[in-house]
N, C-alpha and C positions, 0 to 999 in steps of 0.2 A: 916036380914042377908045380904042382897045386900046392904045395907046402909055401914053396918059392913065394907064388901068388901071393897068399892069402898073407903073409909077411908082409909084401909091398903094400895090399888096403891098410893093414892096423898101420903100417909108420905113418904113410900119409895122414891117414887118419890124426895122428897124433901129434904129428905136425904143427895140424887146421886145428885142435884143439887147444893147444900151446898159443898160438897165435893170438885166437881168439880169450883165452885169458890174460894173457901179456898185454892186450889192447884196452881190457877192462881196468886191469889196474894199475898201467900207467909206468910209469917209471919210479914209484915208491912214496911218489907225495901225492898231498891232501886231493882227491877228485876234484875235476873243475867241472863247478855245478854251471848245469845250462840252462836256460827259458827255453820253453814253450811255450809259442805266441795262443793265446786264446782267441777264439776270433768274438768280438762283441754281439751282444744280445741284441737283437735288432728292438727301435723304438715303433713301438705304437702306437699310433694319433690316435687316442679318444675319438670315439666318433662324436660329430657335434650334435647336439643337441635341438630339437626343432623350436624354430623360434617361433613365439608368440605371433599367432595368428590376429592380424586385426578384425573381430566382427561386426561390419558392419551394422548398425543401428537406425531403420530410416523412421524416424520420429514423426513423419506424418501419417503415415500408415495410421487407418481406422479411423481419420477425422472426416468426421461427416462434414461435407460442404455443399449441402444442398438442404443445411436447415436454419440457414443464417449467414451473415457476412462472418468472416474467420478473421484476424488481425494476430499478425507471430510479431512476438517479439523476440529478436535475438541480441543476447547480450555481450558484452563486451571479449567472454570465456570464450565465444566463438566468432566473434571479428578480429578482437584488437585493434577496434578504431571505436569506441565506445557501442550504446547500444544504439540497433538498427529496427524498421517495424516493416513489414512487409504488409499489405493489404489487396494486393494482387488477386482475384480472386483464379485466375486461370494461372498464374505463376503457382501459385498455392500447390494447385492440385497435380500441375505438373510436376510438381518435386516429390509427390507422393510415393514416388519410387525410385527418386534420384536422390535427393538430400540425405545424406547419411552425417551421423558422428561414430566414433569405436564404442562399443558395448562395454568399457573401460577406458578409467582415463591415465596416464603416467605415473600414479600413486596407488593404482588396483581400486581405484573404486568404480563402484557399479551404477551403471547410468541407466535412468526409466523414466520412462514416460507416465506420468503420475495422472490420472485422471482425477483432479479435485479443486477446489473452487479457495483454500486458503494458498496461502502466499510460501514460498518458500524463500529464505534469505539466500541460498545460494545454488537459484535458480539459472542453467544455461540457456535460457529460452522458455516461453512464457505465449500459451495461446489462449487468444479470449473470441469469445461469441457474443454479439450484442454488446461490447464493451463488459463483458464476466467473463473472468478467469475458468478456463473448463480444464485445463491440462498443463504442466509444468515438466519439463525436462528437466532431472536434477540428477545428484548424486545418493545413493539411499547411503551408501554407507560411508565411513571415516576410518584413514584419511581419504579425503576427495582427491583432489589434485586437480592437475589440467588438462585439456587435449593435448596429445602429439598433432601437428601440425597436418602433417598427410594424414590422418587418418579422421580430417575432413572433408565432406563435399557437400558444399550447402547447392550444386545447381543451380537451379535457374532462380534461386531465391536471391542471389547477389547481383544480380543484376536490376531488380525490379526491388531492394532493401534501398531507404532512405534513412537519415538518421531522426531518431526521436525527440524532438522541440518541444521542451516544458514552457508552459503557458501560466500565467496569475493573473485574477483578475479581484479586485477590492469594491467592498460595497459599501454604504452605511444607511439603505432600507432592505427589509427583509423582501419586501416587493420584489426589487429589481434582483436581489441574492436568486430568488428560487425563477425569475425569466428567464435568467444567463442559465442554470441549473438544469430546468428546461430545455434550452435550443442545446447545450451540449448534446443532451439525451437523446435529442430526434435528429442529427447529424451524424456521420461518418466524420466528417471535416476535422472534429473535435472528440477526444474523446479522457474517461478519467483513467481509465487502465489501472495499474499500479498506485497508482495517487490517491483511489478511493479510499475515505478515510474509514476508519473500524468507527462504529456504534451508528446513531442512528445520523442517514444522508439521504435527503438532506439534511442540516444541520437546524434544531430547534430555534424558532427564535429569539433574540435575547430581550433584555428590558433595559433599557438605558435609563441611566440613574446621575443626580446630581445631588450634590451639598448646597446650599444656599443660603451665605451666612447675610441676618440683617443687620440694620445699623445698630450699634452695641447698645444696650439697656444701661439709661443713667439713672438711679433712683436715689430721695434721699437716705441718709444712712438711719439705719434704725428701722424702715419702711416695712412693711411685708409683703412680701413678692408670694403672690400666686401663680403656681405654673398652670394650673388650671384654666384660668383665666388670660393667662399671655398667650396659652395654644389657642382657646378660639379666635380670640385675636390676631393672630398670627395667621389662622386657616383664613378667615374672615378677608384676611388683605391680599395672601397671596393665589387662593385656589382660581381669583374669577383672571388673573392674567397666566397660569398653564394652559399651555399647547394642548390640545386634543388628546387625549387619551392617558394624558399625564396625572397622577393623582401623589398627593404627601403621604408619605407612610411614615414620617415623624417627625417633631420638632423637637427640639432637644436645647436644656435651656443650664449654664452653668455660670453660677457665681463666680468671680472673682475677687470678691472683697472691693474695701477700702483701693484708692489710687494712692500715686506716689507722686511727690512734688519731686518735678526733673527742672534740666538747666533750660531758657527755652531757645538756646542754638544748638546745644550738642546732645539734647534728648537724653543725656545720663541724670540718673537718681542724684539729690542734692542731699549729702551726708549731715550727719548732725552726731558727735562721737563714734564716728564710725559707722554709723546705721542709717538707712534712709528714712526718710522722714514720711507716714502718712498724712493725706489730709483725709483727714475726718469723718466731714461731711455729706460723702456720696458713698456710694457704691454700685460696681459694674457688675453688666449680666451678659454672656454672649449668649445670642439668639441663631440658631442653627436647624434650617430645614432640611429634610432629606425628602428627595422626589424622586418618583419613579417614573419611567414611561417619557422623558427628555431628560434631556442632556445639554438644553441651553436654554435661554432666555432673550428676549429681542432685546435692547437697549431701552427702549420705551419704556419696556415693562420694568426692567430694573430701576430708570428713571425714577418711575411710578412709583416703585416700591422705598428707593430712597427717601421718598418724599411723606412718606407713613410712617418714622420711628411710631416701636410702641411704647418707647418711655425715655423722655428725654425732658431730666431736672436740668431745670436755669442752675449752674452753682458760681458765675460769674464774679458776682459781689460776693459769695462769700469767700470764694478764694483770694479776692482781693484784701477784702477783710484779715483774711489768713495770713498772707503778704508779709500784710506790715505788722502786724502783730506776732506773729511768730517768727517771722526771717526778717523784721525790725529793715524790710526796703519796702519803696516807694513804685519799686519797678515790679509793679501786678504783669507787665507785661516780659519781662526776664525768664518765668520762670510758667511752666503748665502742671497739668497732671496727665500722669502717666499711670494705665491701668497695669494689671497682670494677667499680661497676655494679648492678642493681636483687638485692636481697637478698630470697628469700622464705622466710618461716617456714612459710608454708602455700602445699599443692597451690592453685593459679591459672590461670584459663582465660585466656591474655593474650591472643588472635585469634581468631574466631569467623567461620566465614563458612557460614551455616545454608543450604540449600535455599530456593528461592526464585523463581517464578513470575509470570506475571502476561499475562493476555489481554486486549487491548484488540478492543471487539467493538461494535457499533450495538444497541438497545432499539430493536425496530420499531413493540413493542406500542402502541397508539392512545390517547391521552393521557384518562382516566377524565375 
């Protein structure tokens, strides 16, 4: 019986073992290969990244306002309605801790509060004491850039900012230049800010200066012209009618030779083989004063001075003489002489350069 047994495990056995290889290999062709599904690697979000913190910047911080009126200027970088000035004295100081900008701007540059008395060109604001620059908001480093929008808050400074009115005003005495220069300086109202000019302000006085040509020198030809003697001359007639404080600092005296016989309606040279023709017997001189300390003359005085050539040859008859003898007419009156160069009959102020002024300065006053 245990023989029996032990017969019946091994056939079963052998059976299950048949079985199981007859299922491996099929019925004699190629295996059918299977997939097994993978299960996918799950994704993982990066963690984000902390974003850039805005830090505040409040830019009045440390301005003493108890040693003078304060005056902010804020520029256009931080309005965008051009520039504003604030002069509020209690707005000021209440922004002390509320006015901010970001301690950067959208290009990473760095923003500080500059305590210093020059100018910076690309200044976001701009504070003066007594009308002097004591501190500038800018950018120290490049590239600058702009504000991000929220990452302003000017406070109680927008409320109480007006916009900033450039003012001109034009002088032509140094008198009334350094009055106006004056009442800016001991006003609020007015003030130069930004406009104050580099070197020295106020601005030196200047010296106004004139040319003053006299009536032309007609002498005969061959003559000798002393300049010596036509300068004191010259001093002699013009010093006692200058303006107060006006004196000559030179006369200046230039030959032009011989004239030229012109047509006498159309003022052109009368040729003779193609050349113009001199006459002879004179010769011109302009006479040219330079004056300093005015810049004009009354009428009168010019009058006056017209009425003083310092050298004026009759050559009348002998141009007429010349006439008809050389240009063989009758008509002395057809034809003149013509000098080289501008001929004056009368004293003439030919360059003028008057005194002359001008401040450019801000209107703070509060629009009526």
């Amino acid at each position: 019986m245990i023989r029996l047994a032990f017969l019946l495990v091994t056939l079963v056995g052998g059976l299950i073992a048949f079985g199981a290889f007859y299922l491996v290999r099929g019925d004699g062709k190629a295996p059918v290969e299977t997939e097994v599904a993978q299960a996918e690697a799950p994704q993982i979000e990066p963690e984000p990244e902390d974003e850039a913190t805005a830090e505040p910047f409040y830019f009045l911080q440390g301005i003493d306002f108890e040693s003078g009126t304060v005056t902010l200027v804020l520029n256009d970088a931080l309005t965008n309605q051009g520039p504003l000035v604030v002069m509020d004295q209690s707005a000021l100081a209440a922004a002390q801790d509320l006015a901010f900008v970001n301690g950067t701007t959208d290009d990473g540059g760095a923003v500080e509060l500059l305590a210093t008395t020059e100018p910076f060109q690309n200044a976001f604001a701009t504070i003066y004491r007594k009308d002097t620059l004591i501190a500038t908001l800018t950018c120290t480093t490049a590239p600058c850039g702009r504000f991000v929008t929220d990452t302003i808050d000017l406070g109680p400074l927008t409320d109480m900012a007006q916009p900033l009115t450039r003012a001109q005003s034009y002088f032509d005495s140094y008198d009334e230049y350094l009055v106006s220069f004056e009442a800016i300086n001991a006003t609020t109202d007015y003030m130069f800010l930004d406009l104050r000019p580099e070197g020295p302000f106020p601005a030196e006085p200047q010296i106004a200066r004139m040319e003053l040509a006299l009536p032309t020198l007609i002498s005969a030809a061959g003559s000798t012209f002393d300049p010596n003697v036509a300068t004191a001359l010259a001093r002699t007639i013009v010093e006692p009618l200058l303006p107060d404080g006006a004196q000559i600092s030179e006369v200046v005296f230039v030959t032009t030779g011989q004239g030229l016989v012109a047509d006498g309606d159309r003022g052109t040279p009368v040729l003779a083989g193609g050349a113009p023709i001199p006459f002879p017997d004179v010769q011109f001189t302009s006479a040219t004063v330079h004056i300093e300390g005015a810049a004009t003359l009354s009428n009168a005085a010019l009058d006056d001075l017209s009425g003083q050539p310092l050298q004026r040859t009759d050559y009348q008859d002998a141009f007429e003489a010349f006439v008809s003898e050389r240009l063989q007419s009758s008509c002395a009156d057809c034809f003149n002489v013509k000098m080289n160069g501008d001929f004056f009959d009368d004293a003439t102020i030919i360059a003028s350069e008057p005194e002359s002024y001008r401040l450019d300065y801000y209107d703070l006053r509060e629009a009526p």
